[in-house]
N, C-alpha and C positions, 0 to 999 in steps of 0.2 A: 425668711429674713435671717443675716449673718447677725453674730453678737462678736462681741470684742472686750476688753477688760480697759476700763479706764482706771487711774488711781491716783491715789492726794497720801503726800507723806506729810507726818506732823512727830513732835517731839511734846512732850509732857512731862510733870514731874519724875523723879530718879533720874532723870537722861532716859526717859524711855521712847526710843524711835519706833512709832506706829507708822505700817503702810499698810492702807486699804486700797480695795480690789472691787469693783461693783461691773457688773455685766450691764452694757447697754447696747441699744441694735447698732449694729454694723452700719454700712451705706444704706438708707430709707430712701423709698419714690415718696414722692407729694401724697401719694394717695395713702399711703401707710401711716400720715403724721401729716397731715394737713395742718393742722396746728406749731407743727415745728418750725413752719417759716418755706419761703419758695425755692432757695437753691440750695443745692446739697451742703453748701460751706455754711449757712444760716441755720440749715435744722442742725448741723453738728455744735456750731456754737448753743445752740440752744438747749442740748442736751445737755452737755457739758456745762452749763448753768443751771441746769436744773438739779445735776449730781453736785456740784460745790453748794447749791444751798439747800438741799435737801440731804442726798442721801450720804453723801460722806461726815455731817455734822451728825448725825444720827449715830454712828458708828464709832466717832472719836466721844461723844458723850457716854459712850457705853463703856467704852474700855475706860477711860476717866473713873466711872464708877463702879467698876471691878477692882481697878488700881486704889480706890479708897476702901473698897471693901477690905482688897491685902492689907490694908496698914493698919487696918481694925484687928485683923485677925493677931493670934502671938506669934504668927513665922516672921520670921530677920527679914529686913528689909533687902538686906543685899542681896536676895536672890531675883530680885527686880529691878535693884540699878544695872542699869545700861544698858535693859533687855530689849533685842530689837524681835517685835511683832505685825507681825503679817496677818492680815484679816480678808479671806478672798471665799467664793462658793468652792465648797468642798460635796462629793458627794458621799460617798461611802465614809467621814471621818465627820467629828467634829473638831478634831485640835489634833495638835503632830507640836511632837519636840524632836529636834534635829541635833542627835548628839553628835554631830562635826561641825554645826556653825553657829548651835547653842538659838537657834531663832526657834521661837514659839508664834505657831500660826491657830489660827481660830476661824472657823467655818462664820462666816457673815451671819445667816442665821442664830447659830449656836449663839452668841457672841449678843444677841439681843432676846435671848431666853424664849428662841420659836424653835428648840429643837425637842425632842423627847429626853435626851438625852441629858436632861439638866440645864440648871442655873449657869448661863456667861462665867460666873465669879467660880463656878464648881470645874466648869471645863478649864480656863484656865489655871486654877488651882488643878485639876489631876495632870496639866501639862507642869507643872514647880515642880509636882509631885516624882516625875520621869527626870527632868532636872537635879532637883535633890540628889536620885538615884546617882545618876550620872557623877555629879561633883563629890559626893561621900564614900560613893563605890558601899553601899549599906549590904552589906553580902549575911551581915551577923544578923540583923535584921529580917532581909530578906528568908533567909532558914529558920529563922522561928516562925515565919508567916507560913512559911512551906509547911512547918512540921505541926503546926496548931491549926491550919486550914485542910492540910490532905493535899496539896496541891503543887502544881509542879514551878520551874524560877518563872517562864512567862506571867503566868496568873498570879504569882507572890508579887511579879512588878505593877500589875495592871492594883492588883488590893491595895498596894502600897501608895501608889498614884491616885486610885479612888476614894483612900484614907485623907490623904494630904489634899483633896481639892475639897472634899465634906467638913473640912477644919479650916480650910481659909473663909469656904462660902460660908459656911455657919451661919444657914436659912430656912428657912421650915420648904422654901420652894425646892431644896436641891434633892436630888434623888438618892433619897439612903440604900447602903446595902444591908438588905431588908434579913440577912441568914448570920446576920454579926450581932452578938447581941451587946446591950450597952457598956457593959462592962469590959468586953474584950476592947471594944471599939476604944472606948477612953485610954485602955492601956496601950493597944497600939498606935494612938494619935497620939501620948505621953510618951509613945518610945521614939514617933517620928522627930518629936519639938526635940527630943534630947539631941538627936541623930543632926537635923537642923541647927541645930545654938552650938555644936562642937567647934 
């Protein structure tokens, strides 16, 4: 059976323009989906109704309560206005920041807290975190994380990014980085807010 991407754009507080991505089958026979309705144009309508009331409200309620999560946390709001996010299956990622067109995508999964890889609110927060990077140019930062981790600018970005989404989720669910210990952690998430609020 073929699959295809259907999707529903929607707009939420800050101006934030959400479009979501959901995989559903391609052309179905009767016998695949008896249930769908008898002609090819009837089970499509009926898919397509089943994704507007099921699975795409699923998905703008989650980012909803990510985006309240953000405004919990102490990072500036404005690295959220206007931000346009994309929510589609990813395989090998849970989230990508695009430093040329500034869109932050999120793995559908990820995004409703069914990945390993952390809390919705933590993956979106390490994508601000790649953002941050991006708008502050944090190089000063970046080398003291090089130079107190042992590690090279890749991994001083990815810690920096991991720092900054453990500070927005601020969850007992999100996955700590378990070889920081609290104290460095405070002081690096206290050098990010500074780096942040400039």
């Amino acid at each position: 059976m073929s699959e295809r991407l259907i999707y529903s754009k929607s707009w939420i507080r800050h101006k934030i323009e959400v479009t979501v991505y959901v995989p559903v089958p391609g052309i179905m026979e009767k016998e695949e989906a008896p249930a769908m309705g008898d002609s090819p144009m009837e089970r499509d309508e009926n898919i397509m109704r089943f994704a507007e009331e099921m699975w795409f409200p699923q998905y703008f309620r989650a980012i909803k309560r990510i985006i309240e999560t953000y405004e919990r946390s102490p990072m500036p709001l404005r690295y959220i206005e206007g931000q346009k996010i994309d929510i589609f299956p990813m395989v090998e990622r849970v989230g990508i920041f695009s430093t040329t067109s500034g869109l932050i995508a999120v793995d559908n999964d990820g995004l409703l807290d069914m990945r390993r890889e952390g809390s919705g609110a933590q993956i979106f927060g390490h994508e601000i975190g790649h953002k941050l990077h991006t708008v502050k140019v944090s190089n000063d930062l970046l080398q003291e994380i090089e130079s107190f981790f042992s590690v090279n600018r890749m991994l001083a970005k990815e810690l920096l990014a991991e720092l900054t989404g453990e500070l927005i989720a601020n969850d007992n669910s999100a996955i700590k980085i378990s070889y920081i210990d609290e104290n460095s952690k405070r002081y690096f998430m206290q050098q990010i807010l500074k780096l942040a609020w400039e």
